[in-house]
Residue, then its C-alpha position, 0 to 999 in steps of 0.5 A: x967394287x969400288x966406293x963412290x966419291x965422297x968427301x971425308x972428315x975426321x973431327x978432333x971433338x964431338x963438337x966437330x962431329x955434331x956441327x958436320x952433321x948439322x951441316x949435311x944432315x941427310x948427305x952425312x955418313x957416321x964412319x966408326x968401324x965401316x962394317x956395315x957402311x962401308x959395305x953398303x956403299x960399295x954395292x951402291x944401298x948407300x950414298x952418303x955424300x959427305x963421311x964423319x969418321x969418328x975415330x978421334x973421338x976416344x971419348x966415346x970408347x969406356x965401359x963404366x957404372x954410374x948411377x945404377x946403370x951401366x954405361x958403355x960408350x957407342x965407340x966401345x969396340x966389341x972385344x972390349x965389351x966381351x973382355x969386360x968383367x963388369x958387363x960379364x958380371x951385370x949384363x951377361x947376354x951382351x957377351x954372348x951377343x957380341x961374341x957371336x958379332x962378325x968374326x974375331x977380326x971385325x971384333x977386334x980391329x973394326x966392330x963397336x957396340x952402336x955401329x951393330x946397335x944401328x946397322x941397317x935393316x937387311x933382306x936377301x933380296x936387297x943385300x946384294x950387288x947393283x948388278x944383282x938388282x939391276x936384272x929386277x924391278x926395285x923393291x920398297x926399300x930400293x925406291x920401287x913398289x914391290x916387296x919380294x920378302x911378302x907377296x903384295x906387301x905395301x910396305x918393306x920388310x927388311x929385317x934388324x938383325x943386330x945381335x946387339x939391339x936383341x940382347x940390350x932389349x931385353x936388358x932394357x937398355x937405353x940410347x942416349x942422342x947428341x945433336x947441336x940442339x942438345x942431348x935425349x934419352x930414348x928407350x931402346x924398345x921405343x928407338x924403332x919405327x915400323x918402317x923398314x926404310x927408315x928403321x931408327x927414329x932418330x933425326x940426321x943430326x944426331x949421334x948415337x953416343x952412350x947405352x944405358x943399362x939399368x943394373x938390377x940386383x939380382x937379375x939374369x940375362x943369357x942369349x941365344x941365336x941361330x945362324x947358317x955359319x958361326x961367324x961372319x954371318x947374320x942371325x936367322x933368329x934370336x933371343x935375349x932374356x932378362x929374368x929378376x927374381x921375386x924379392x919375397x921369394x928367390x926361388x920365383x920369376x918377379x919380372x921378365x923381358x923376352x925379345x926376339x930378334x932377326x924376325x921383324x923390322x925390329x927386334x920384338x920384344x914380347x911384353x905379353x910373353x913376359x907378363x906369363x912368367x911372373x909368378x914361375x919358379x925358375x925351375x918350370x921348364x913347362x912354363x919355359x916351353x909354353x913361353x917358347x910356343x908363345x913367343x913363337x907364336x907372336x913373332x910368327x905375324x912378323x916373319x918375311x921371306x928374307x933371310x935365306x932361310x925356310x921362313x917356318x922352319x925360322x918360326x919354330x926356331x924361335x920357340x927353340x931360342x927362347x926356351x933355351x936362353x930361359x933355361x941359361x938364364x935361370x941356371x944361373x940363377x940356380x948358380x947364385x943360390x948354389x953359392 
């Protein structure tokens, strides 16, 4: 399959990208590692006009702390982010998430941690050939009126399934946007519409430049997903956790963050679900498997018919994956007391 004709820039400064992106806006394709763009452009699901490539842009390639947060630029390839010790250390569950990322190939030469953060939103019905979807009427998210993941659905239910923005979530992270007009901060779990079109509320014009993560003392993170194959290959269902122990006691649950991916137009993250664990000593595993049911309990709403997989058996999964990164999670903890 071939590419369809573009026009490509390859800017020396950020302030060169910014002014092509102000320029085309909604004709313009940001270029870091083409894993997700390039792929989609060959099966014509893209059409950018005009191609940014950021590969000048070393700038936006470190990992760093820096006022209490843990800074990873978008550029950042994915093996560097699993290679850190800093983000091994401080944000554990992103290791896993990106070791799970693609194959070791695409995490070594072409994979970076904001190309998985802004991947499009996937379905197995739109995913696939211009001459696979030649042969049907077009769904929501190829400009028809139908949604073949749910039966009669107004709306598209294309799936996020970024092990990244899972993992991240639940440490929640924050993106931080470039634009000609200026720079913002979005929280991650604010960073998503409830359209499966359009997933990302972010404007043309902008860029995805920096991740935030707060680093909180004392708190844990683990990952876990399910998948037909262990790579090259999209998560059926996810889960990233983020436990930080009680100050007065540190045998105790203070706060936690349960998000669940790869079910949704976004990952989920489940603030109820979370609430229930204040409280909870990190050794009840039965808290843990009443998470887990709760969990997959509230992802269950969101489920479609998308991801090439029984959509219940994806459902029980789910209580699967939260009460294993719970318990992965809370090992660590035991792991730091044991010291």
């Amino acid at each position: 399959m071939r590419l369809p004709q573009f026009t490509y820039h390859s800017p020396d400064t950020l302030e060169g990208v910014l002014a092509l992106l102000d320029e085309h806006r909604d004709n313009a394709g940001v270029l870091a590692g083409g894993t997700d763009l390039l792929v989609r452009m060959k099966h014509r699901l893209a059409g950018p006009k005009v191609l940014v490539s950021l590969k000048h842009l070393d700038s936006l390639s470190y990992i760093k702390e820096m006022s209490g947060m843990l800074c990873i630029g978008a550029k950042t390839p994915i093996i560097d982010v699993i290679r850190s010790d800093r983000v091994k250390q401080q944000a554990p569950a992103l290791v896993q998430a990106c070791e799970r990322i693609g194959a070791v190939s695409i995490q070594h030469y072409r994979g970076t941690i904001g190309g998985n953060i802004l991947q499009d939103n996937r379905c197995i019905h739109y995913n696939q050939s211009q001459l696979h979807r030649s042969g049907r009427q077009p769904c929501h998210k190829d400009g028809g009126k139908i949604c073949y993941a749910r039966d009669e659905a107004d709306r598209c239910n294309s799936t996020c399934q970024s092990d990244g923005a899972t993992a991240l979530m639940a440490m929640d992270a924050h993106l931080v946007l470039n634009s000609t007009r200026g720079e913002h901060r979005v929280a991650l779990d604010g960073f998503y519409t409830t359209d499966g079109i359009h997933p990302f509320d972010m404007q043309p014009d902008e860029l995805l430049t920096k991740i935030d993560i707060p680093v909180v003392p004392g708190a844990v993170s683990a990952y876990q997903r399910l998948s037909y194959r262990s790579a090259i290959d999209y998560p059926i269902v996810c889960a990233g956790i983020r436990l930080v122990p009680d100050q007065k006691d540190a045998g105790c649950i203070g706060s936690a963050r349960i998000v669940v991916g790869a079910m949704s137009r976004s990952p989920l993250f489940l603030a109820k679900v979370s609430q229930s664990l204040a409280g909870v000593r990190f050794d009840d595993n039965t808290a843990f498997d009443r998470a887990g049911k709760d969990a997959m309990n509230a992802a269950a709403t969101f489920a479609a018919h998308n991801a090439g997989a029984d959509l219940a058996f994806r459902q029980a999964m789910v209580e699967k994956m939260v009460g294993r990164a719970l318990e992965q999670a809370a090992a660590q903890v035991s792991m730091k007391i044991a010291r």
